[in-house]
C-alpha positions in Angstrom: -10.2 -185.2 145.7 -8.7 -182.1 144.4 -7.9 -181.2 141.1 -4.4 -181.6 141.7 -4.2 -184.6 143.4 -6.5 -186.2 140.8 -3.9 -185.5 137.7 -1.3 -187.0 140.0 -3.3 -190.2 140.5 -1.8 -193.4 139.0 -4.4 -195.3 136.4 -3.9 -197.6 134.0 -2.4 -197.1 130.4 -5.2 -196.9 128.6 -6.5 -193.8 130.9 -3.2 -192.3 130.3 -3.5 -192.3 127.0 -7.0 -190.9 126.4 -5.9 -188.3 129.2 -3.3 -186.7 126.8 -5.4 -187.1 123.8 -8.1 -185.1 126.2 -6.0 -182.7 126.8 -5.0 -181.8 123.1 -8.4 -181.5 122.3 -9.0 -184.8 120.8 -12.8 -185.9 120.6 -12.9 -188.8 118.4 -11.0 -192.7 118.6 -11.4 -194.2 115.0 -11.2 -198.2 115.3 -12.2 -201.6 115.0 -12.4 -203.8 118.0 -8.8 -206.0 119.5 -8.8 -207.2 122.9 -5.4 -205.3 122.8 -6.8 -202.2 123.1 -9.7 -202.6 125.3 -8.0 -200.8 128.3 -7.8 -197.8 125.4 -11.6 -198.0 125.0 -12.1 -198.0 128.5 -10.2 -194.8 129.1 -11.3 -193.2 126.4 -15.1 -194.0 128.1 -13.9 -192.5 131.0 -12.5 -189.3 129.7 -15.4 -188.9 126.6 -14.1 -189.3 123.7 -16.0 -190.8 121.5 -14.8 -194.4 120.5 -16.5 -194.3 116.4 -16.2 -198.3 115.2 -15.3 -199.4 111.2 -15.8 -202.9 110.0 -12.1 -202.4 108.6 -8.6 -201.0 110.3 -8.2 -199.9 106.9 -11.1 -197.4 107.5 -10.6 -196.7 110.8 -7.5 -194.9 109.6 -8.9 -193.2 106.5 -11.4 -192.1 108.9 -9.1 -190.3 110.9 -7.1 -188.8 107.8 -10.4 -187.5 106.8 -10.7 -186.1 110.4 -7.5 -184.2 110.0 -8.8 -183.1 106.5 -11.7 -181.6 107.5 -10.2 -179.9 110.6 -7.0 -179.6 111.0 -6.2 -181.4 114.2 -4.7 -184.7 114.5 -7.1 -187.6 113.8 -6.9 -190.5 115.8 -7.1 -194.2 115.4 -6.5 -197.4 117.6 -5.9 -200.5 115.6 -5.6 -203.8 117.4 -2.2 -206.0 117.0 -0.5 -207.5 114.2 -3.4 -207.5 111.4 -5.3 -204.5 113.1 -1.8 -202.9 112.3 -1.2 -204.3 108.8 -4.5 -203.0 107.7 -4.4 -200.1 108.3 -0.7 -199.6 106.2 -2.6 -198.2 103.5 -4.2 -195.6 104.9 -1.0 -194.6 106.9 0.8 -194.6 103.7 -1.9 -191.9 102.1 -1.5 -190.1 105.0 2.2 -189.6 104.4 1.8 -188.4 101.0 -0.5 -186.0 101.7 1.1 -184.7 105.2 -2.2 -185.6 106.9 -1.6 -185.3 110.9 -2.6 -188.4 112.4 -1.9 -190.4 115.3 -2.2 -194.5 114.9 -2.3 -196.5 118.4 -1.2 -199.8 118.5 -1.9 -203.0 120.5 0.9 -205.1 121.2 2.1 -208.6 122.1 3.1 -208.2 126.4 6.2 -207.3 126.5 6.9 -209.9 129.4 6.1 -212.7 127.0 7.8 -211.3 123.7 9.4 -213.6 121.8 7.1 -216.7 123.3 4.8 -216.5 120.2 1.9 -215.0 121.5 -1.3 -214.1 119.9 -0.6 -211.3 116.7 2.8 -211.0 118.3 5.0 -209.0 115.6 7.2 -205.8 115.7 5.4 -203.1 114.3 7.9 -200.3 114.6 10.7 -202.2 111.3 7.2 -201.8 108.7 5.7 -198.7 109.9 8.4 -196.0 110.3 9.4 -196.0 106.6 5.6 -194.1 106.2 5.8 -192.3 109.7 7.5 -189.3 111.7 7.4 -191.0 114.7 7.7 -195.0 115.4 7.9 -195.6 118.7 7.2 -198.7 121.4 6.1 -197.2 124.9 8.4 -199.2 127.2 6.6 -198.7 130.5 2.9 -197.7 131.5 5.0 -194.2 132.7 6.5 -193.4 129.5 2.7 -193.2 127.6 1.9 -189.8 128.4 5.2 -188.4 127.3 5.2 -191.0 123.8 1.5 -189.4 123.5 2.7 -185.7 123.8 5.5 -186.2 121.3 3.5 -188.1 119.0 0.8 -185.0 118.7 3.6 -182.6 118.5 5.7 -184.6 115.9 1.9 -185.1 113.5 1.5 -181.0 113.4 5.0 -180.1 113.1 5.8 -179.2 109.5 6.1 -181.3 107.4 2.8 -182.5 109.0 2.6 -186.3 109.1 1.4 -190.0 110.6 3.0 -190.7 113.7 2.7 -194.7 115.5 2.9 -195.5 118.7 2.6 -199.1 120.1 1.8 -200.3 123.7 2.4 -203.8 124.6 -0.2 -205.3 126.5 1.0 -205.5 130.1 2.2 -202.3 130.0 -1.4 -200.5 128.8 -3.7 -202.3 131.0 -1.1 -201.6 134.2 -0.7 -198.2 135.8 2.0 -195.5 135.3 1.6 -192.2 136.4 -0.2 -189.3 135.0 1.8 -186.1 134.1 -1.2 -183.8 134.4 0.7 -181.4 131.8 -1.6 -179.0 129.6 -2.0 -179.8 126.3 -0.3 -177.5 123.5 -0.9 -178.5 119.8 1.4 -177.1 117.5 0.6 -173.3 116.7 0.8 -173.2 112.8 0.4 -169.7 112.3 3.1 -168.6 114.9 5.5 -170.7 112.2 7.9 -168.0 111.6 8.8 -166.5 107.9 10.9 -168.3 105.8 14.3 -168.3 105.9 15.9 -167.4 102.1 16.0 -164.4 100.2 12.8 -162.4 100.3 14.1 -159.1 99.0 15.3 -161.6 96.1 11.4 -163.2 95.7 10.1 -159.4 95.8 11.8 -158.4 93.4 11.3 -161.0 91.1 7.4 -160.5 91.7 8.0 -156.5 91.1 9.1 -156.8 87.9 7.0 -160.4 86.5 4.0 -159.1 84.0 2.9 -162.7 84.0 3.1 -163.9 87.6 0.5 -167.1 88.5 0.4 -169.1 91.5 0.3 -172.7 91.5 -0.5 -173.8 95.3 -1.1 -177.5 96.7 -1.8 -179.3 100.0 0.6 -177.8 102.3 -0.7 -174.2 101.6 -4.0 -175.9 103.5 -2.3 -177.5 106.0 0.2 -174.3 106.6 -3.2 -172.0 106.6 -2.4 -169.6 104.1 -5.6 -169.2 102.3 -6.0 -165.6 103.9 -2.5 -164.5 102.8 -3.0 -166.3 99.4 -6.4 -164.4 98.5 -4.3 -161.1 100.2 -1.4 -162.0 97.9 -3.6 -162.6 94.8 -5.6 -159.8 95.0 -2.8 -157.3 95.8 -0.6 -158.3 93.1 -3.0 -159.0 90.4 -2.1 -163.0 90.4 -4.2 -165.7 88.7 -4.6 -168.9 90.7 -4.5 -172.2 90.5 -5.1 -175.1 93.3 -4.9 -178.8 93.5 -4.8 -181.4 96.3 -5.8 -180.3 99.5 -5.8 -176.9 98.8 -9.0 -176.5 96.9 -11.7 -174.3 97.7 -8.3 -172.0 99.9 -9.3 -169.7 97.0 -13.1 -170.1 96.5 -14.4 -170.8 92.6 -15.9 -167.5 92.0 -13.0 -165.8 93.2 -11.9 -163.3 89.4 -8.4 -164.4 90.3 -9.3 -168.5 90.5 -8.9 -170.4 87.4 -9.0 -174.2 86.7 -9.7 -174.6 82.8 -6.5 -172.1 81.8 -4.4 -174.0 84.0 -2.1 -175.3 81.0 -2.4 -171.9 79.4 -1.5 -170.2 82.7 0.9 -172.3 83.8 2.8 -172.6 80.1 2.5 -168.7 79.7 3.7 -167.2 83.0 7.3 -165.5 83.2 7.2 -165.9 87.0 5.3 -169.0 88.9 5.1 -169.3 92.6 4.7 -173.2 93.7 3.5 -173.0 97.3 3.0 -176.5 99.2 3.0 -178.6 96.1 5.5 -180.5 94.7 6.2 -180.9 91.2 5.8 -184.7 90.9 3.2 -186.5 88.2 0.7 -183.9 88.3 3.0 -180.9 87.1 4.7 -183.1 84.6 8.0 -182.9 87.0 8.5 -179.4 86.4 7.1 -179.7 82.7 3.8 -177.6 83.6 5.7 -175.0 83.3 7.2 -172.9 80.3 10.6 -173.4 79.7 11.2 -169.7 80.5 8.8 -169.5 83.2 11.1 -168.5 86.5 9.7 -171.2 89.6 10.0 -169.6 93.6 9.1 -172.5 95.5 7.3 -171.5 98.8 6.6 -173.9 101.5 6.6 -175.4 105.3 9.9 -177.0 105.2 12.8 -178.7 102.8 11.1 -181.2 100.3 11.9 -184.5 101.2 12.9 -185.0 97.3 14.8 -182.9 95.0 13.1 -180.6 92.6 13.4 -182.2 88.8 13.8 -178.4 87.2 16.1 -175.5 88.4 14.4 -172.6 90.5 14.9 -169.0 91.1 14.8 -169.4 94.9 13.1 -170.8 97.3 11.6 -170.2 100.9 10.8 -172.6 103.9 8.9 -171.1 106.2 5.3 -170.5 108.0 3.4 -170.1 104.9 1.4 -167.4 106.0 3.8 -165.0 106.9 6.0 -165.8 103.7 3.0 -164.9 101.4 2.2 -161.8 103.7 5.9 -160.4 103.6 5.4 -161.1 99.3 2.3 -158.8 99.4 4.5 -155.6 99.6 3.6 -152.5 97.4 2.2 -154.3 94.6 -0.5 -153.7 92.6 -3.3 -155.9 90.3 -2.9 -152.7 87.3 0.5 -154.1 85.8 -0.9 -157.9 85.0 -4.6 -156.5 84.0 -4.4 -158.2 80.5 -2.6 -160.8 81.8 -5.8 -162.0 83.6 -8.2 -160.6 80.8 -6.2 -163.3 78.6 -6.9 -165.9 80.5 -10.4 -164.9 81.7 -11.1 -165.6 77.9 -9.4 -168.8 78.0 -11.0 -169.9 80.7 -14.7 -169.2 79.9 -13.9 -170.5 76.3 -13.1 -173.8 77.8 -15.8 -173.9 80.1 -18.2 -173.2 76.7 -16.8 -176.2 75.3 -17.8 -178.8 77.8 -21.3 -177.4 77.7 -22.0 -180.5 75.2 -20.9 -183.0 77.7 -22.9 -181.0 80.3 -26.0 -180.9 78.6 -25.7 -184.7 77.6 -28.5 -186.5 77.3 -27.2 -190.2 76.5 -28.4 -193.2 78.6 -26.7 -194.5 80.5 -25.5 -190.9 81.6 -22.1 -188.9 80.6 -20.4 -188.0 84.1 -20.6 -184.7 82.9 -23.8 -184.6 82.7 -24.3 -186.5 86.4 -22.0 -183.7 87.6 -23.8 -180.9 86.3 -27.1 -182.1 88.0 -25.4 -182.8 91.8 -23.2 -179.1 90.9 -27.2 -177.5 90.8 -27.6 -179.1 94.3 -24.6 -178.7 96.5 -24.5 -176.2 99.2 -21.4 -173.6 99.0 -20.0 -175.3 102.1 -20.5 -179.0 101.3 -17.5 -181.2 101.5 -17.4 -183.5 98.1 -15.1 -186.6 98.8 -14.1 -188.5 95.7 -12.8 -191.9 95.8 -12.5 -193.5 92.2 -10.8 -193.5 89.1 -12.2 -191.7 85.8 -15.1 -191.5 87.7 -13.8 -188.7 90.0 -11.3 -187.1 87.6 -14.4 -185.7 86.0 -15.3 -184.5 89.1 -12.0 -183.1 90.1 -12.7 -181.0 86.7 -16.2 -179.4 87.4 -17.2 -179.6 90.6 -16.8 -176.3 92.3 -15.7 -175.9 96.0 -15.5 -172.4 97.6 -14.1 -173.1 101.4 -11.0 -174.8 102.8 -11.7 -178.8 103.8 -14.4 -178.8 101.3 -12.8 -181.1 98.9 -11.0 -184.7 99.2 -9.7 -187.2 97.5 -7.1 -190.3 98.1 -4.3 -187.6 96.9 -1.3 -188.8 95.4 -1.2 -192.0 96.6 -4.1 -192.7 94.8 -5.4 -195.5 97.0 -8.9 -196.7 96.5 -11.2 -197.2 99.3 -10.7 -193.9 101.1 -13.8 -192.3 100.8 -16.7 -194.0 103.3 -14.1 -193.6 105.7 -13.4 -189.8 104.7 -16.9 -189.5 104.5 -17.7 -190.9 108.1 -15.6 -188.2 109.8 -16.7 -185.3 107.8 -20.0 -185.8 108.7 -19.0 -186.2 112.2 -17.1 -183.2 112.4 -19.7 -181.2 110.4 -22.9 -182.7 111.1 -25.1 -179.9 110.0 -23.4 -179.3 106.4 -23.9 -181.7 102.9 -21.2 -184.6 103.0 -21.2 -186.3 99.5 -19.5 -189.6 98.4 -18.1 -189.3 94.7 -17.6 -193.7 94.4 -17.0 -195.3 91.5 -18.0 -198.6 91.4 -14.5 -200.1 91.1 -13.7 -198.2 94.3 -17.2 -199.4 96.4 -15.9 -202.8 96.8 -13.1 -201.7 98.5 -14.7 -200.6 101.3 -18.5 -200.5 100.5 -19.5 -202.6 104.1 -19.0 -199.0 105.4 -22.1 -198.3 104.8 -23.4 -200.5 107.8 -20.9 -198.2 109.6 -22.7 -194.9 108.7 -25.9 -196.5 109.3 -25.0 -197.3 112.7 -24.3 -194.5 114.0 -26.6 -192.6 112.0 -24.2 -190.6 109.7 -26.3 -189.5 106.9 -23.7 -189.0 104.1 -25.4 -189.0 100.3 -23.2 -191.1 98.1 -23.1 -190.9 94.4 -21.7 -193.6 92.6 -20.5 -193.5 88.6 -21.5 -197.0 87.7 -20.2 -198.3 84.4 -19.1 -201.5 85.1 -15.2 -201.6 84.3 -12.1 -200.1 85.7 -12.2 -197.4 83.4 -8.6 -196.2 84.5 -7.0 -198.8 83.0 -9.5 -200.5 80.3 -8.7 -196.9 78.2 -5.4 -196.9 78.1 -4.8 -200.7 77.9 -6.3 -200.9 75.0 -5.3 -197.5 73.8 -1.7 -199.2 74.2 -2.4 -202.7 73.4 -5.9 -202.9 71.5 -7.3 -205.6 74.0 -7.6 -204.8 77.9 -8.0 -207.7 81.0 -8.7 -207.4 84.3 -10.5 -204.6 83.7 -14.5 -206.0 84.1 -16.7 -205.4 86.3 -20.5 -206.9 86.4 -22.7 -204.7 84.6 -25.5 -202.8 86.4 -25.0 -204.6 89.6 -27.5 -203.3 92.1 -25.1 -201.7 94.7 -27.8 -199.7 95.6 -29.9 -202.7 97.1 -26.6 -204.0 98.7 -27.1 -200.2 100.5 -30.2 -201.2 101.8 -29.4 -204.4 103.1 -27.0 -202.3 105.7 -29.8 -199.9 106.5 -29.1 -197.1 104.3 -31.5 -195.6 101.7 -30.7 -196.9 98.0 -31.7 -195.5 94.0 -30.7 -197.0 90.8 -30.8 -194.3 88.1 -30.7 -194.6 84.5 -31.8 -191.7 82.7 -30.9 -188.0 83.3 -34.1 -187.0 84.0 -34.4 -189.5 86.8 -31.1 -188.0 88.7 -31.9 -184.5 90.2 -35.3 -186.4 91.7 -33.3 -189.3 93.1 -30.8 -186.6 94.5 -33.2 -185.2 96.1 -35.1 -187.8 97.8 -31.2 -189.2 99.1 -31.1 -186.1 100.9 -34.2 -185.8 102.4 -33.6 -189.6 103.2 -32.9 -189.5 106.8 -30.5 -191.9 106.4 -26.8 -192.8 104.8 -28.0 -192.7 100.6 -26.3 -194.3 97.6 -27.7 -193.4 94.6 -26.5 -195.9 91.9 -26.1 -193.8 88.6 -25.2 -196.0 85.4 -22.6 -194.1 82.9 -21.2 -195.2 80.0 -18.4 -196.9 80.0 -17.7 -196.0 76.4 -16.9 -192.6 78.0 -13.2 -191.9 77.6 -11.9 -189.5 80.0 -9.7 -187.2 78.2 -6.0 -187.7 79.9 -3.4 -185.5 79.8 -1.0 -186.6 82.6 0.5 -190.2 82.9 1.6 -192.4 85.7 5.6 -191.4 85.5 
């Protein structure tokens, strides 16, 4: 049978839909076995793509979030009907907020008996388009390929997103005819330059002696960390990163600075926010000086208004807005700009040499961080899922290359991470992938670990284990003087529950025990959970609050 004659062929649903996933370059189905989707699994045998299984939908999804994390391409995941569907809400939601590309696939009721009360028959489409781009029902087995094509396109296009699509059952295990199109993903760098007044944002940059940058997620997801670090160096601009776009300016970099961020972002006559909005973690706007001018650079139009007044701003591809900002600047005119907050950073970075060099038992974060810090490759992805427990991590844990670092973002859901972790590994199997878990956050999700051990995903886990929500003990009693709900069991031995599922398990309790048990985690051969107990008289020092 000729080529041609083969793309015409008619096959079932579930062929057509791992054809068009094929097609856009799609390697890897995230799920949890429904007997809705089994004509899915089957075409997705057919076509090779690899069909990776959870022991939760909600992982499934997190799992394909952290595919899109770690390369930029739509992640994929298949969740069976009506509960498959309703677990994995969280994750879909966390994929909104952090404009995370990935496409969830449904099972559905048949659409010949709807409305008989058949097994898990509910409408996804009323609760899941409030979190997606795309919500959509494919009517017939010959409208899947096009409802596939769109629902790639619509998860890259900016603002990237989740897109759903559901198939009912009749339709994906009967045949409809296969398109044979090409696949074209998206091109994010051909995104054009923004629309607004450049000559206006040059200018303003022309005569700033303070200028800093304050970029977020969509700066990684619009692939600007070339024209950022061109930007930067050009113009003499200190940098700071959060979300997503960590490491799009590596650590070392003399422009990069975390510790100074208040002092930077306080003392600056002219800030450009690129691809992060100012919600909770810039105070609404109130990061900034009162004086401090704000050009807001991204993809496309917030979806909310910005609380503070700014200069301008400019939608556009992000990497040819920052290249047409370069222009004929030059790094001599905000020299003691940076030497001021050189100082101020390394002066801060001498004061947490205490909490570094801690040698309580159980162990200061700081102290667990600065032994795993000595350890990490320059290209290992760090995924933190926890509360306190990851804060301190988000503080001193150093990442140097795009996709290296993630965390449950502002939606702040618990329970990302083994899931995250799972697909980093699989997309990067030859690199350090390391689990930041509090304890809190391990019983969310912690039967993952039978996951990794089944198919042989050697991920080293960490875990902060101080036996309370730390989060909200703190401030509750901060605010109240008592705190509830906010115990845990003391020392459990999570790392034992690790070994029941396969994986290689530590229980630490000194500092002079951890770099050891680091060690022997990597070397293990297998998925690792180290079990670290920290004090959970620790307070971490807040400085942002929920609203």
């Amino acid at each position: 049978m000729s080529t041609e004659a083969e793309q015409t062929t008619r096959v079932h649903g579930g062929r057509l839909i791992a054809r068009r996933l094929k097609a856009h370059g799609v390697t890897k189905l995230f799920t949890l076995s429904g007997g809705h989707i089994f004509s899915i699994y089957d075409g997705c045998r057919e076509e090779g793509i690899d069909i990776v299984d959870t022991r939760h939908e909600q992982a499934a999804t997190f799992a394909a979030e952290g595919w899109a994390k770690v390369t930029r391409t739509p992640g994929v995941a298949a969740l069976t009907a009506g509960p498959g569907v309703t677990n994995g809400m969280s994750a879909i939601a966390s994929a909104q907020q952090s404009a995370s590309p990935i496409v969830v696939l449904g099972g559905r009721a048949p659409a010949m008996r709807w409305g008989m009360g058949s097994l898990q028959e509910i409408d996804h489409v009323p609760f899941v388009a409030p979190l997606t781009k795309l919500a959509a029902t494919a009517g017939s087995p010959d409208e899947i390929p096009g409802l596939v094509d769109r629902a790639l396109a619509a998860a890259m296009a900016p603002h990237s997103g989740p897109t759903f699509l559901d198939f009912p059952m009749d339709h994906v295990f009967s045949e409809g005819e296969d398109t044979g199109l090409e696949g074209a993903l998206h091109d994010v760098l051909a995104e054009p330059l923004a629309d607004g007044d450049v000559e206006r944002v040059l200018a303003l940059l022309d005569g700033a002696e303070r200028p800093v940058i304050m970029a977020g997620t969509n700066l990684y997801w619009g692939r600007g960390e070339e024209a950022l670090r061109e930007l930067a160096e050009r113009r003499g601009i200190p940098v700071y990163l959060n979300g997503q776009a960590r490491g799009c300016l590596a650590a070392d970099h003399e422009l990069f600075f975390s510790r100074a961020r208040g002092d930077g972002l306080k003392g600056a006559d002219l800030a450009l926010v690129i691809g992060v909005p100012m919600d909770f973690r810039l105070g609404f706007g109130g990061s900034f000086g009162e004086e401090t001018k704000l050009v807001v650079i991204d993809r496309a139009q917030p979806a909310r208004a910005h609380p503070r007044a700014v200069e301008a701003s400019l939608y556009g591809g992000i990497d040819a807005t920052l290249r047409a900002l370069v222009g004929d600047g030059t790094p001599d005119r905000t020299r003691d700009w940076v030497a001021h907050l050189r100082g101020k950073e390394t002066e801060k970075r001498e004061a947490e040499r205490v909490e570094l060099d801690d040698g309580r038992a159980p162990l200061h974060p700081m102290r667990l961080y600065r032994e795993l810090g000595e350890m990490l490759d320059r290209n290992a992805i760090v995924i933190g899922d926890g509360g306190d427990f990851v804060s301190y991590a988000g503080r001193v844990i150093d990442t140097y290359e795009p996709g290296c670092w993630l965390d449950p973002g502002p939606f702040g859901c618990l329970g990302t991470g083994p899931g995250y972790a799972l697909a980093a590994k699989l997309a990067h199997p030859d690199r350090q992938v390391v689990l930041l878990v509090g304890d809190g956050a391990f019983g969310f999700s912690g039967m993952e670990f039978d996951t990794l051990a089944r198919h042989g995903v050697n991920v080293v886990a960490v875990m902060g284990n101080n036996g309370i929500w730390a989060l909200e003990k703190h401030p509750m009693e901060f605010l109240y003087g008592y705190s509830v709900a906010a115990e845990l069991r003391p020392e459990t031995r999570y790392d034992q529950m690790v070994e029941a599922l396969g994986c290689h398990g530590e229980l630490v309790r000194t500092p002079e025990a951890l770099k050891p048990a680091l060690a022997r985690a990597f070397e293990a051969g297998a998925p690792a959970l180290v079990n670290v107990l920290t004090d959970p008289d620790v307070v971490y020092p807040r400085k942002s609050n929920l609203a």
